[in-house]
N, C-alpha and C positions, 0 to 999 in steps of 0.2 A: 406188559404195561409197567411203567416205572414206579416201584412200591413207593418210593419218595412223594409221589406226586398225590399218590392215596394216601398217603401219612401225615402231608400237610391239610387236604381233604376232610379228614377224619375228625383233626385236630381244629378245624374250623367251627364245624359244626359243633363240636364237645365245646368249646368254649364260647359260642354263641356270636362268634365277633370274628373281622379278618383283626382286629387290633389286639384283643385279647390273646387270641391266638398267638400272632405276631411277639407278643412280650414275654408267653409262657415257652416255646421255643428259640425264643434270641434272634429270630432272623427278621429281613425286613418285610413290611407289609407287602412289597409289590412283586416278593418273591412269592405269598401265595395266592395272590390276585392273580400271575400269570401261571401258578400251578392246576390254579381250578381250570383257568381259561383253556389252558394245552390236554387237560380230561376230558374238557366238554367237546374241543374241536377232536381230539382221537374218535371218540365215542360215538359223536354226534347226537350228544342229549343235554338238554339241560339238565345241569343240577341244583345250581342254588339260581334263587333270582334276589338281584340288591338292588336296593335303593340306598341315598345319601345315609335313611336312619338305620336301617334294619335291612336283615337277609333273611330268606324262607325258604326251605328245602322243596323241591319241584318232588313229584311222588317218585320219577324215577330217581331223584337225589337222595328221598329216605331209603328207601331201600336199598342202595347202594351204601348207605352209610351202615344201615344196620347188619350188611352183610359183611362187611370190611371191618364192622369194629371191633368183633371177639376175637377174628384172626392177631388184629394188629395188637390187642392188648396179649393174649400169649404170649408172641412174639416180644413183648416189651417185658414179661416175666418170664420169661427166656433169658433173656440178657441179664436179667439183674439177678437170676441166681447162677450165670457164670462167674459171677462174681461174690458169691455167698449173701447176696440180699435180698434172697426166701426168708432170709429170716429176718430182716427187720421192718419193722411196721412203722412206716411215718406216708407224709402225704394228706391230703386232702379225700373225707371221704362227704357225700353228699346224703342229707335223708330229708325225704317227704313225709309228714303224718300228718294225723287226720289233728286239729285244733284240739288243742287241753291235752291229747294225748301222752307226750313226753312228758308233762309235770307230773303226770301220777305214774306211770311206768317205765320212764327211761332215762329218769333222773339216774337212779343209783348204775343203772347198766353205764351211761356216758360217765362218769364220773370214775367208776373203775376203770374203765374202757383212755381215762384217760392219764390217771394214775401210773398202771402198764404202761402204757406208750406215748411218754410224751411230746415225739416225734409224728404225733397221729392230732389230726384237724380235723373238726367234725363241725360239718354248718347244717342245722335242722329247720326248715321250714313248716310250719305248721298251717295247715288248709284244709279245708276240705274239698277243694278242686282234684278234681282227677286231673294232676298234673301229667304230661308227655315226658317221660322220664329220659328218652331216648335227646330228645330234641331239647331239653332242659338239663343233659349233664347227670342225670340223679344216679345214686349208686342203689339206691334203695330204695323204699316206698311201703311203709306200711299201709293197709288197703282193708277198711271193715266190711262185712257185706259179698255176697257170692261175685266171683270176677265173671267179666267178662272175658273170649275166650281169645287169647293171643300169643303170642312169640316169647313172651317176659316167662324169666323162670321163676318160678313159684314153690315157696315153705309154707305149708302149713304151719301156723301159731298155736290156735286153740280155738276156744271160743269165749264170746262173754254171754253170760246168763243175765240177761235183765229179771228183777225182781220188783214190785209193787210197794212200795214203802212211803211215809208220812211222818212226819213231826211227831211226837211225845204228845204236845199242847193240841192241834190240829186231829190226831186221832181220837181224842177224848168228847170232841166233837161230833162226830160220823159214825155212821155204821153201815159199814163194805163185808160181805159175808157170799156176795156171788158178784163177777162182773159185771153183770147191769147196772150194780149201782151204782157203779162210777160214775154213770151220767146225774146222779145226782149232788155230784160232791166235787168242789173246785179241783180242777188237774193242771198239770204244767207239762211240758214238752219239747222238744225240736221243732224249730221253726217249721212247719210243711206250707204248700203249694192248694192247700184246701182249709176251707175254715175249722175242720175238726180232725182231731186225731184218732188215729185205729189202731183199738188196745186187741192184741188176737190172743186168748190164751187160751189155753187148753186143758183136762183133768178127765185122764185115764180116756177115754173114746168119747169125752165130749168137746166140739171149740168152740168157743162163742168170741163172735167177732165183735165188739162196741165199740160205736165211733160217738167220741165225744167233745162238746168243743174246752177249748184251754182258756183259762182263764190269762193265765201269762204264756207266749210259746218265746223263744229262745234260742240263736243260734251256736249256742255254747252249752256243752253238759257240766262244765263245773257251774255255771249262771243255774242250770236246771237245782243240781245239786244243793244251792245254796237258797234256792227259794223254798226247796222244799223242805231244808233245815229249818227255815224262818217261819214255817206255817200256812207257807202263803195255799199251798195244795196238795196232791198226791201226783204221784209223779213213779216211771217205773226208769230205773238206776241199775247200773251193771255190779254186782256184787262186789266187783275190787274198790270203788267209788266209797260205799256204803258203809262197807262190813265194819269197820272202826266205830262208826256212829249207831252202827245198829247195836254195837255188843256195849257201848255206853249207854244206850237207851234215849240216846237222842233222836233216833229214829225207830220206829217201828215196822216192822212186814206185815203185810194185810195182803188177803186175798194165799194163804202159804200152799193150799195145795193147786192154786195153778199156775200154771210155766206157759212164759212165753218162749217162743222159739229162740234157741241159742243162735248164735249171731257168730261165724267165721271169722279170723283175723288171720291175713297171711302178711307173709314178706315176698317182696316180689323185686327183681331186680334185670336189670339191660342183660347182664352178664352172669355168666358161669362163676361161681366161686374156687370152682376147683382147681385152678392153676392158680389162684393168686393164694395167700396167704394171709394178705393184708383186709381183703375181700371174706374171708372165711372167718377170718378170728371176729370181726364187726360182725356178719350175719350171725355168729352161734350166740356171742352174747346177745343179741338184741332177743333171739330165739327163745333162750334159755331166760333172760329175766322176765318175758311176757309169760312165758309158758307158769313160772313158779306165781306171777301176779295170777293170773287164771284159776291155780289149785288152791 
């Protein structure tokens, strides 16, 4: 099969467009309009299906992509250290995180990250959709929460410890001395899909699960954050969020000897890092400054 012809293929899909494509390679669109076509007619499979606005990958088209893409990007860091450009780091790198995320942890990382290498572009999206990284371009993806189980290679991060904490003014108010009282005392939260939320904590071999309803719920934790700076309730916040306001005494911890369950944070990516360079030196710091936010 003519590697060219999976090269423009590849290329397609990575940029989401025959036109994008088309502009990131220099050639003309209808040379990879009849590059797909001469794949599909060898093969006899569909792979992409277009229409005037948008194209979508047929199942045997992702998999065909996702199996062609690690070869071909080697192959593209192959060449570029015949030529001694292992060693330079520029280009376009892509990252998903979950919303709020990068302003409290990956400010300082992106900022040296671009210091070093000003030859290096970073575009971050912030969601909390389980975005298709594969089909979306992303070089990266940071992902809270235990993964489902897939093809993406995976760093473990660390974890975050959520903790139980309140207002200065608002704690002076309450008295929280066991989980159940929560239900008596205004709480804030994450938006959920049910009218109350479920505090699960634990203390030595006992859990008690309390579901309580929110007074305010929230689809942002710096919004959580800052209602529960205001008084408005109790609320439980991931230690790296807090720990500044708790050591000024703007906030308080309640409820100290029970834990909720720590919370997973990995990096996950389409690709191996280990041939690129430019791949590697991104994944360790992203690594390295979540992991020091964590301790």
């Amino acid at each position: 099969m003519d590697i060219q012809l999976i090269y423009y293929f590849v290329n397609i899909v990575k940029f989401g467009s025959f036109t994008k494509a088309a502009d990131a390679l220099k050639v003309p669109k209808s040379s990879l309009s009849k590059a797909v076509t001469k794949l599909e007619e060898r093969t006899g499979t569909k792979l992409l299906v277009r229409s005037t606005r948008k194209q979508s990958l047929t199942e045997a088209g992702r998999h065909f992509y996702e199996s062609c893409l690690g070869p071909l990007e080697n192959i593209e860091e192959a060449e570029k250290s015949l030529y001694g450009m292992d060693n330079v780091l520029s280009g376009t790198i892509k990252i998903t995180v979950p919303e709020d995320f990068e302003l409290f942890l990956l400010s300082s990382c992106v900022h040296s990250l671009c210091d070093q290498y000003p030859d290096l572009r970073i575009i971050i999206n912030s969601t909390n959709d389980n975005i298709d990284l594969i089909g979306e371009g992303y070089d990266f993806a940071i992902r809270i929460g235990p993964l489902e189980e897939s093809n993406l290679r995976v760093r473990n991060i660390g974890y975050i410890q959520p903790i139980t904490v309140v207002s200065k003014q608002y704690f002076k108010e309450i008295d929280v001395s066991h989980p159940n009282d929560l239900t008596n005392v205004r709480c804030i939260g994450l938006s959920t899909n049910k009218p109350y939320q479920t505090w699960r904590l634990t203390k030595g071999d006992v859990t008690e699960v309390v579901k309580t309803p929110l007074v305010v719920e929230t689809n942002q934790i710096t919004s959580v954050h800052k209602l529960t700076l205001s008084g408005v309730g109790v609320s439980a916040l991931p230690t790296f969020l807090c720990n500044s306001d708790l050591a000024s005494g703007r906030l308080v911890r309640i409820l100290e000897d029970w834990r909720y369950m720590d919370v997973p944070v990995s990096l996950v990516s389409p690709l191996s890092t280990i041939h690129s360079k430019r791949l590697k030196v991104v994944s360790d710091a992203i690594v390295n400054a979540l992991r020091r936010s964590f301790n």
